[in-house]
C-alpha positions in Angstrom: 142.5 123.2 62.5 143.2 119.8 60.7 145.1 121.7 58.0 147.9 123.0 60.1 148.7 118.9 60.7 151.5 117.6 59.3 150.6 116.3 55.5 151.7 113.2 53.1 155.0 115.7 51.6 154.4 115.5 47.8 156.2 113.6 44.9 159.3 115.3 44.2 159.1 116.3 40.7 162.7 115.6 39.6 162.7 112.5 40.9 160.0 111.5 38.7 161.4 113.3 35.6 164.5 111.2 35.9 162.3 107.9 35.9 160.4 109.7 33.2 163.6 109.6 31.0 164.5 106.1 32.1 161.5 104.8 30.4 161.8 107.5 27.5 165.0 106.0 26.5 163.7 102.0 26.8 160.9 103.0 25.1 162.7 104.5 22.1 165.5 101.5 22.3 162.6 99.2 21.7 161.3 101.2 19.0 164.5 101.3 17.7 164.6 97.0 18.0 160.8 97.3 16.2 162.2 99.5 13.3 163.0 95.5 11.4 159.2 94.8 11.3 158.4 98.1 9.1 158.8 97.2 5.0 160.6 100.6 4.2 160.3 104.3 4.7 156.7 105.7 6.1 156.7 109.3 4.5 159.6 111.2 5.2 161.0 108.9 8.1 162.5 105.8 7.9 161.5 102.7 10.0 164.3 103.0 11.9 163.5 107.1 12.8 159.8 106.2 13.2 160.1 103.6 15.9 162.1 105.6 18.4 159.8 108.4 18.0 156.8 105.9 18.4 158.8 104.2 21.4 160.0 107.6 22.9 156.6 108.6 22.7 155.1 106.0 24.1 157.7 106.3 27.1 156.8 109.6 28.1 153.2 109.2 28.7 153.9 106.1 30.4 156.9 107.5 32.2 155.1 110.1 34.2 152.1 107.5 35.8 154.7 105.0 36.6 157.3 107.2 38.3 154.7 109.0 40.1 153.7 105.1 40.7 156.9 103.8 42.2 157.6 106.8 44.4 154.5 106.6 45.9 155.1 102.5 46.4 158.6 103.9 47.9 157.2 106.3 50.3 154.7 104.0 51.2 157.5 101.4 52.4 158.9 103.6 53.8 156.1 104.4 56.3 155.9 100.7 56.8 159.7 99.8 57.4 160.0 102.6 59.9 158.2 100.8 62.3 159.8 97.3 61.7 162.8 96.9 64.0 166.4 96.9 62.0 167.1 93.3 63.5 164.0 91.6 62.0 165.1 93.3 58.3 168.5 92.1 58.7 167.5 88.5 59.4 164.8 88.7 56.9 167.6 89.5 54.5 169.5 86.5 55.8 166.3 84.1 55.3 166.0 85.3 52.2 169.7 85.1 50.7 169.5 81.6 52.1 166.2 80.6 50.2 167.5 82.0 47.5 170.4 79.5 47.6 168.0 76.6 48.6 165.7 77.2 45.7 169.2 77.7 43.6 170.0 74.3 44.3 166.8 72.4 44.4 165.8 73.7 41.0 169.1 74.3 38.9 167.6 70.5 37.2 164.6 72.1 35.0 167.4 73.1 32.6 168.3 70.2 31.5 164.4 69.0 31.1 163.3 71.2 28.7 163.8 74.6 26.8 165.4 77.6 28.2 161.9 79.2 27.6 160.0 77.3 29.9 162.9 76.4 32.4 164.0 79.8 33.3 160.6 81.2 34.4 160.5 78.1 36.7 163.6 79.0 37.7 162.5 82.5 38.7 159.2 81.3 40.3 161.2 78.9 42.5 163.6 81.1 43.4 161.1 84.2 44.3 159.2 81.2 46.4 161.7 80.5 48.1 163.4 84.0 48.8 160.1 85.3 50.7 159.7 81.8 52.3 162.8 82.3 53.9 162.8 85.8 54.4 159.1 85.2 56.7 161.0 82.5 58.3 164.3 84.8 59.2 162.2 87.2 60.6 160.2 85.1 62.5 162.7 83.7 64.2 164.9 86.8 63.9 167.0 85.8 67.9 168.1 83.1 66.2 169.2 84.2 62.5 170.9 86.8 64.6 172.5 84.6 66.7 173.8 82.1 64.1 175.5 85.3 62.0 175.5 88.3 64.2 178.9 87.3 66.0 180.8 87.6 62.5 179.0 90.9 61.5 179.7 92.6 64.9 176.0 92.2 66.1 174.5 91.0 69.3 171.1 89.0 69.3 168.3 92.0 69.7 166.5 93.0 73.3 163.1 92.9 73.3 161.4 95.4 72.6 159.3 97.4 74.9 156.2 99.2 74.4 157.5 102.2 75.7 159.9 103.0 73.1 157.6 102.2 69.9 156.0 104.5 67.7 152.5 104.9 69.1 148.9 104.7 67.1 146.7 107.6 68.8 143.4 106.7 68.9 140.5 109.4 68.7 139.6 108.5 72.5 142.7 110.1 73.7 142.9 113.1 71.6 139.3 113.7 72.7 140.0 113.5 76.6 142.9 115.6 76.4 144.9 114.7 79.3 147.5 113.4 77.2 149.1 116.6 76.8 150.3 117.0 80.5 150.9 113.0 80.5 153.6 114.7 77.7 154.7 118.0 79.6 155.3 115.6 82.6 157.7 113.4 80.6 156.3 109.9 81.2 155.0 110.1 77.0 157.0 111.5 74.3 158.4 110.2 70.9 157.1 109.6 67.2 153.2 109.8 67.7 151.1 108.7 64.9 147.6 109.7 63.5 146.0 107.4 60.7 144.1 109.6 58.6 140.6 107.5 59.5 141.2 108.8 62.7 141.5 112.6 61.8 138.6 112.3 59.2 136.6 111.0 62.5 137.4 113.9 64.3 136.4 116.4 61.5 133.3 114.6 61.1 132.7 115.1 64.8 134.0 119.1 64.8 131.4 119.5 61.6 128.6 117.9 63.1 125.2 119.4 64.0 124.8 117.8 67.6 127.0 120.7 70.1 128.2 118.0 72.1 129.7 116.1 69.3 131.1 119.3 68.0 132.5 120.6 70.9 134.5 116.8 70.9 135.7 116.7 67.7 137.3 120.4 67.8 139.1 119.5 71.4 140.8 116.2 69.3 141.8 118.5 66.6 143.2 121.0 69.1 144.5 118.1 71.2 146.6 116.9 68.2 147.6 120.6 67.2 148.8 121.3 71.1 150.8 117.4 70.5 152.2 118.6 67.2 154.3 121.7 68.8 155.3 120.2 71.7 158.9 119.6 71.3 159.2 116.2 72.8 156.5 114.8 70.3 157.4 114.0 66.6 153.4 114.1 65.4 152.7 112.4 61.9 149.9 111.9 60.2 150.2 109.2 57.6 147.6 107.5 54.7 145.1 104.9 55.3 147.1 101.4 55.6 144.3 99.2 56.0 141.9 100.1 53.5 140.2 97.2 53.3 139.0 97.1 56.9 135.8 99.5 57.3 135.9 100.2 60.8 138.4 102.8 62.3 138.9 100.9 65.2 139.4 97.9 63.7 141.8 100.0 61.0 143.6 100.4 64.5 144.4 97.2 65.3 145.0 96.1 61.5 147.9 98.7 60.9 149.3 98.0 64.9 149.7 94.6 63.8 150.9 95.4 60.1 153.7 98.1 61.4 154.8 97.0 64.8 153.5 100.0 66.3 152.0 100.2 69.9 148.3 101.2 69.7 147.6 104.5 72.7 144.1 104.6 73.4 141.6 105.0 76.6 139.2 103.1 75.1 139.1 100.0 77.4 137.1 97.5 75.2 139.5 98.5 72.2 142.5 97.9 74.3 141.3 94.6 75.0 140.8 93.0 71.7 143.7 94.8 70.3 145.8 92.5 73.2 144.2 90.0 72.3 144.7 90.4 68.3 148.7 90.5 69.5 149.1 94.5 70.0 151.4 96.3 71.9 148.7 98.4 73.9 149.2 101.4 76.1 145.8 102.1 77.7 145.9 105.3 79.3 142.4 104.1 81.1 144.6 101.9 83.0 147.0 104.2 84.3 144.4 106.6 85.6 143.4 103.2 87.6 147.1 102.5 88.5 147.8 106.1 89.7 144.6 106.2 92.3 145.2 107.0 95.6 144.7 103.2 97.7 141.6 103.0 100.1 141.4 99.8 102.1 138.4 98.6 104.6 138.6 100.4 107.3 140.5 104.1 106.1 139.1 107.1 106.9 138.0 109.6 104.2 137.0 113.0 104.0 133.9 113.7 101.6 131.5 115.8 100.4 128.3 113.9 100.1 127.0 115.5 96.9 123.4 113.7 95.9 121.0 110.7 97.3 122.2 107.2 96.4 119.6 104.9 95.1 118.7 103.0 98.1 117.0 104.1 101.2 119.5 106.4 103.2 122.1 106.4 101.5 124.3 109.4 100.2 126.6 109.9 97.9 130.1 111.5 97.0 133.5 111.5 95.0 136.9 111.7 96.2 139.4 113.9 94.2 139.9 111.3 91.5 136.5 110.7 90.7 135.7 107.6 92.6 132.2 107.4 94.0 131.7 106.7 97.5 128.4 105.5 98.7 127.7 106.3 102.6 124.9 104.4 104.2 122.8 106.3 106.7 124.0 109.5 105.6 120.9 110.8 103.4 119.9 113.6 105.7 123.3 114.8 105.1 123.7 115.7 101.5 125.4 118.9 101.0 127.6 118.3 103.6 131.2 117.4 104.4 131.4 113.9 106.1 134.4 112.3 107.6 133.9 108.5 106.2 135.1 105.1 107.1 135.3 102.9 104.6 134.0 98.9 104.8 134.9 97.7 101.1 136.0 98.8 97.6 134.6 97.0 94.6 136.7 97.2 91.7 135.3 96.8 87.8 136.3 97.5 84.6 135.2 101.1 84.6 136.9 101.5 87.8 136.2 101.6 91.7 132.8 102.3 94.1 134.0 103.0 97.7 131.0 101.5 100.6 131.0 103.6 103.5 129.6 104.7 107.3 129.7 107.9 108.7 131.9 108.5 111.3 131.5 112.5 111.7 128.7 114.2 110.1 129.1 117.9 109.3 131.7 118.2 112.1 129.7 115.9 114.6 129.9 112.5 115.7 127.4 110.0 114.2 125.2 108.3 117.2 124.8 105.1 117.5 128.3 104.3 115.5 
């Protein structure tokens, strides 16, 4: 199942033959610049012959590993920048051409204290110091870089950004319940969806595991994702490891939410809650089963099937139709049986809500004494 998901799309090889050739020819230019160091002809070949062929050479096998090398780097920004709003790159870009003057000016005097081969590294250093100082700085305060030049470049100051229209980070917790798929068909969830490949490798470990409760979860996520990845609404990716140096997958969650910009989707209520509190956008799924419940107030009147015993003397218990548990005092005698309620409070926790009831009508007939 995993291997119908979308996969990293490969290097494309003339790409890296062109870079290949780049470095071929400064390879064999340098050899060419070595030739002076060689006394005379070695063999057959002159110095001059024998250090472009030693130069070419040397730029081909090199060629290949860093090509590969920088298209990967590219691709690899490329995932990163696409979930960094355009705003916060243009003022980045700003900040930075501004430190770059700053650092211009402040440190144009190291060349006329010493020699151009220690002044113009200095030069650079400052310069790249300041370039990323201010680009951090732009982008921080990106409202007001694009403020101070947007007018003149026919841009308005950005709107922020809600988490509704962000790519989303799916957790394993939501592919696993599955409910996300008619949250989808419905309309109310739709977009660039992204799986992390920790999270996929979690949810092969479960579908190969021995335990057939574990099993039967991790083959529902992978079907999950597969049911995601043909709706037409959904733009399902599965992209690398960002956070490699964080062991846990949850906490790989949060690290590459904060990292990319993207909004973390999850069901998980403890991992939504550090994750808001880390500074990530978090849609929690949990929550709006919560949100969408059907309100019961003290003193409503509910039909219910009392199902099993409660835990303390008489009581009875049963679930309306979105799960919550009601607890009916004096209504033990009556399990099995439908039970028109009223209710005297609701006690709401993190997991959700318990419903305290009395009887009103048991099995069709009035409760005495009530």
């Amino acid at each position: 199942m995993a291997d119908r998901l979308p996969r990293r799309r490969r290097v494309p090889q003339p790409v890296v033959e062109v870079l290949r050739l780049c470095i071929v020819l400064a390879g064999a230019a340098l050899g060419y610049q070595a030739a002076g160091i060689f006394p005379g002809p070695v063999g057959s070949l002159g110095p001059v012959a024998l250090g472009v062929i030693i130069g070419s050479g040397l730029g081909y096998a090199l060629g290949g590993v860093l090509g590969r090398s920088t298209v990967h780097a590219m691709s690899r920004t490329e995932q990163v920048l696409r979930g960094v709003p355009a705003e916060q790159i243009v003022a980045g870009f700003f900040g930075a051409l501004l430190g770059l003057l700053g650092g211009a000016a402040v440190a144009w005097p190291v060349f006329l204290i010493g020699h151009a081969a220690v002044a113009v590294p200095l030069f650079v250093f400052v310069l790249l110091a300041t370039a990323m100082l201010g680009y951090r700085i732009g982008a921080l305060r990106r409202e007001s870089m694009i403020a101070m030049f947007g007018p003149g470049a026919g841009m308005a100051p950005a709107a922020a950004t809600t988490s509704s229209v962000l790519p989303r980070l799916v957790d394993s917790s939501v592919a696993i319940d599955g409910r996300i798929v008619e949250v989808v068909r419905a309309g109310f969830l739709g977009g660039r969806m992204i799986v992390i490949k920790p999270v996929l490798d979690e949810l092969q470990g479960l579908a190969d595991a021995h335990d057939d409760l574990r099993r039967a979860k991790g083959r529902r996520g992978l079907e999950i994702l597969e049911a995601l990845r043909r709706e037409p609404s959904v733009e399902l990716e599965v992209v690398d490891d960002l956070a490699v140096a964080v062991p846990d997958v949850d906490a790989k969650l949060v690290r590459t939410a904060l990292d990319t910009g993207w909004a973390l989707l999850t069901l998980d209520s403890n991992l939504a809650r550090s994750a808001a509190l880390a500074g990530v956008r978090v849609l929690n799924l949990h929550a709006l089963t919560l949100a969408m419940r059907p309100s019961v107030a003290a003193g409503d009147e509910v039909n219910v099937l009392l199902t099993k015993a409660g835990k303390e003397a008489g009581q009875a218990v049963g679930y309306l139709d979105d799960g919550t548990m009601v607890v009916v005092e004096r209504a033990r005698e009556a399990v099995g049986q439908d039970a028109l309620v009223q209710v005297t409070s609701v006690l709401t926790t993190a997991n959700g809500r318990m419903v305290f009831a009395r009887p009103v009508l048991l099995d069709g007939h009035p409760v005495p004494g009530r």
